[in-house]
C-alpha positions, 0 to 999 in steps of 0.5 A: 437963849435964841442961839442955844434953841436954834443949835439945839433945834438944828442938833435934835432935827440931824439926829433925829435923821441921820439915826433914822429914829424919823422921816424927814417929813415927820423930823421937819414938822414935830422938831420946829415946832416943839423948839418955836413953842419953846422960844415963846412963839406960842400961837403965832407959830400957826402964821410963822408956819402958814408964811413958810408954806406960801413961800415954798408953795412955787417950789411943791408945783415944780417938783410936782409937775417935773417929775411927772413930765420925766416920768412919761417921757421915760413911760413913752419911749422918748429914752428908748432910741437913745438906749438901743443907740447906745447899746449898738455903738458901744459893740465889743469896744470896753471904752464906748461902753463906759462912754455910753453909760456916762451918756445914759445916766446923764439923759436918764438924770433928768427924771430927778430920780437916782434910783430910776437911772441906775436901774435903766443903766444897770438893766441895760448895759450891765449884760454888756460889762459882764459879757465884755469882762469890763469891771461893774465897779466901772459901771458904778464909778461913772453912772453915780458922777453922772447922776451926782452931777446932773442932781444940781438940776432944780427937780432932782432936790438939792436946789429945791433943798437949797431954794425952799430953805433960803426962800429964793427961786430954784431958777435963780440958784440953778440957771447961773450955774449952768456953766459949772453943770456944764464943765462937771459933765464934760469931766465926768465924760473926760473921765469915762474916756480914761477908765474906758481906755484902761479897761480896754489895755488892761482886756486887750485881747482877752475880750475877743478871748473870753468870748471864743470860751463863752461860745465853747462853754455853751455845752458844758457842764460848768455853764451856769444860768442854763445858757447854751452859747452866744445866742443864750447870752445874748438873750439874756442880754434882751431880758435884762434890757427889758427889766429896764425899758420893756420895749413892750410896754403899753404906755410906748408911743412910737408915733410921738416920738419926735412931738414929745422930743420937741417938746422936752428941747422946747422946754429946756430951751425956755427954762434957760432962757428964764421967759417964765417961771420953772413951776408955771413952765413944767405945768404946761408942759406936763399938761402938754405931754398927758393931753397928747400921749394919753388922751383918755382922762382915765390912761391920765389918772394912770400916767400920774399915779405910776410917779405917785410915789415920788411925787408924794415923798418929794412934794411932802418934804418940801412943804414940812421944810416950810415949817422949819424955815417958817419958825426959824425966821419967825422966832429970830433963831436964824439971825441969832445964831447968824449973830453969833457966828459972826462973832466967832468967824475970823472977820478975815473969812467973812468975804469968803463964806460963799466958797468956805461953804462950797468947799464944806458942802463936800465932807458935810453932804457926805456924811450927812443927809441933803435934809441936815444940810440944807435945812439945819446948815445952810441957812445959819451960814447964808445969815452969817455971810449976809453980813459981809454982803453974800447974798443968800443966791450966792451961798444957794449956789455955792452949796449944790457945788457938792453933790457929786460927793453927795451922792456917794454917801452910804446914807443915799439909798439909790447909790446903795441900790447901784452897787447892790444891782452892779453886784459891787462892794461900796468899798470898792465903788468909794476907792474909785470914785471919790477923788473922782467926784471930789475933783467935778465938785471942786471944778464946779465951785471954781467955775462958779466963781470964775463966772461970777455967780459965786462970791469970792472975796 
């Protein structure tokens, strides 16, 4: 009866998300707890639910905090340099510019938040890809592997997601594999280099061409937009910088620069090194950043409220999920349903389940949410592969492998938002990009086997 109420619960729980007949929130807190009343959990539910929550409570504070240390460092200008560097490298040169979009998705990434990445990287360069005559499919192609494969970091989700249904550290999941983030990174670059030089062949020299007819179109009556000349465009250029990172914007603060950039290397270098815990590192540190940048309690208030959004969205679903892994665990429905797949999986693929599931996280993230996933998934195959000695860091590990491939999926709102903004059909975006992101997935994986942070046999 247990197996049948945990497939049933895990079955209502992705229908319930992926038809959007509910929020995450509202389908992982109303789902487990009719299912655990059913399995006769009855008023012990209350402590199954309140064990949850003091288990993922670690996991509410890092996510909290790390999105309101991004969100000043983006509020400050830390970012700024590095967009106006970008912007003056990549000249008229269609290969520096798409290796320069790589680079700004990957350091706009770590704010956690897709939809904040693509709307700097398209607000900034997408000008430049019109101007030039570079296709806005590439823009697409390389912002969305980028911020695929920095959103293994454990603010940006699926570790969290990973982390809080497993009840493990998201540290314990993210800094072992930091090799494979690595190694993503580098083939997101390597493919940057390769779609900037086939842009650059396939313009040759029409990019000097079309701009010597842009400059003759000023003063014509097909010129659209009102632009008269170069300098127009170029000014249009600016505007759209500016819907990114307004280089005017009261929350700049220039005199800081370097102290919040040495702050924000400090911090990273500590969390590597693992000396103390994520969540107690990101409240240091945000409280660092608002002491400084904002000294007045009210510019504060504001700092947190303009992230309020994110924070509230994330912070939530974190501590409904607790409800469903409190029930899960609480009601035996987990080592039920364990139990029984083990009965069904050949015993000849039990050792392999840590790389049979990083395999499966590809498709299975693609054509479902990371909610479905990690919370109704996941924790059915870690049970399982517990029995033949993968430890659920393992299988955490394995899991996140996929998100390169994730966060392609017409069910991410920021990917939808990209296209939409670079003005590209997901077709078009899909035909280009998932083998792309299929291979950085992969790469990962076997990088974390060869590493020896994911099990393999």
């Amino acid at each position: 009866m247990l197996v049948i109420l945990g497939f049933l619960m895990v079955a209502a729980f992705m229908f319930l998300i992926l038809t959007k007949r509910a929020t995450p929130v509202v389908a992982l807190t109303l789902v487990p707890v009719i299912f655990g009343l059913l399995a006769g959990a009855g008023l012990g539910i209350g402590d199954m639910i309140t064990d949850g929550i003091k288990s993922l409570a670690p996991t509410a504070a890092l996510l909290f905090f790390a999105i309101i240390f991004f969100g000043i460092m983006i509020d400050v200008g830390l970012f700024d340099p590095l967009v106006r560097g970008i912007l003056r490298l990549v000249k008229n040169d269609p290969m520096k510019l798409v290796v320069g979009t790589a680079v700004l998705a990957m350091v706009v990434s770590l704010d956690g938040d897709g939809s904040t990445t693509f709307i700097i990287v398209t607000s900034a360069l997408l000008p430049l890809y019109l101007k030039l005559g570079v296709s806005p499919v590439i823009l697409t192609v390389v912002a969305g592997l980028a911020n695929g494969t920095m959103n293994i970091i454990p603010w940006g989700g699926p570790t969290v997601r990973a982390a809080s249904a497993l009840g493990i550290s998201p540290s314990d999941v993210f800094i072992p594999m930091v090799p494979s983030l690595i190694v993503g990174l580098i083939i997101v670059v390597l493919f940057s280099i390769h779609l900037g030089i086939m842009e650059r062949r396939r313009l040759g020299s029409l990019v000097f061409e079309n701009q010597l007819v842009k400059q003759g179109a000023g003063t014509s009556k097909t010129t659209t937009g009102g632009g008269t000349g170069d300098g127009n465009d170029d000014g249009g250029d600016t505007g759209r910088f500016i819907d990114g990172l307004d280089p005017n914007r009261d929350t700049l603060r220039p005199k800081l620069l370097w102290f919040n950039a040495i702050l924000t290397v400090t911090l990273l270098v500590v969390l590597v090194m693992d000396i103390l815990p994520i969540p107690v590192l990101f409240m240091i540190a945000a409280s660092i950043a608002l002491t400084f940048n904002f000294p007045k309690v009210k510019e504060q208030g504001e700092a947190i409220a303009r992230h309020s959004s994110s924070i509230v969205s994330v912070v939530a679903m974190v501590l409904a999920a607790a409800i469903l892994t409190g029930v899960f665990q609480g009601t035996g429905m987990v080592e039920a349903m364990a139990q029984w797949l083990l009965n069904v999986i050949p015993s000849g693929m039990g050792p392999y389940l840590a790389v049979i599931t990083g395999v499966l996280s590809l498709p299975l993230t693609f054509f479902m949410t990371n909610d479905a996933f990690y919370f109704g998934i996941l924790p059915v195959l870690s049970e399982t592969a517990a029995k033949y000695g993968i430890e659920p860091v393992e299988m955490a590990r394995a899991s996140i492998t996929g998100q390169a491939v994730h966060l392609q999926s017409p069910l991410v709102p920021a990917i939808l938002l990209l296209v939409t903004l670079a003005g590209v059909s997901l077709a078009d975006h899909h035909k280009k990009v998932l083998w792309r992101a299929a291979v950085v997935s992969i790469s990962m994986l076997v990088v974390g086997v060869l590493v020896g942070q994911i099990p393999f046999g």
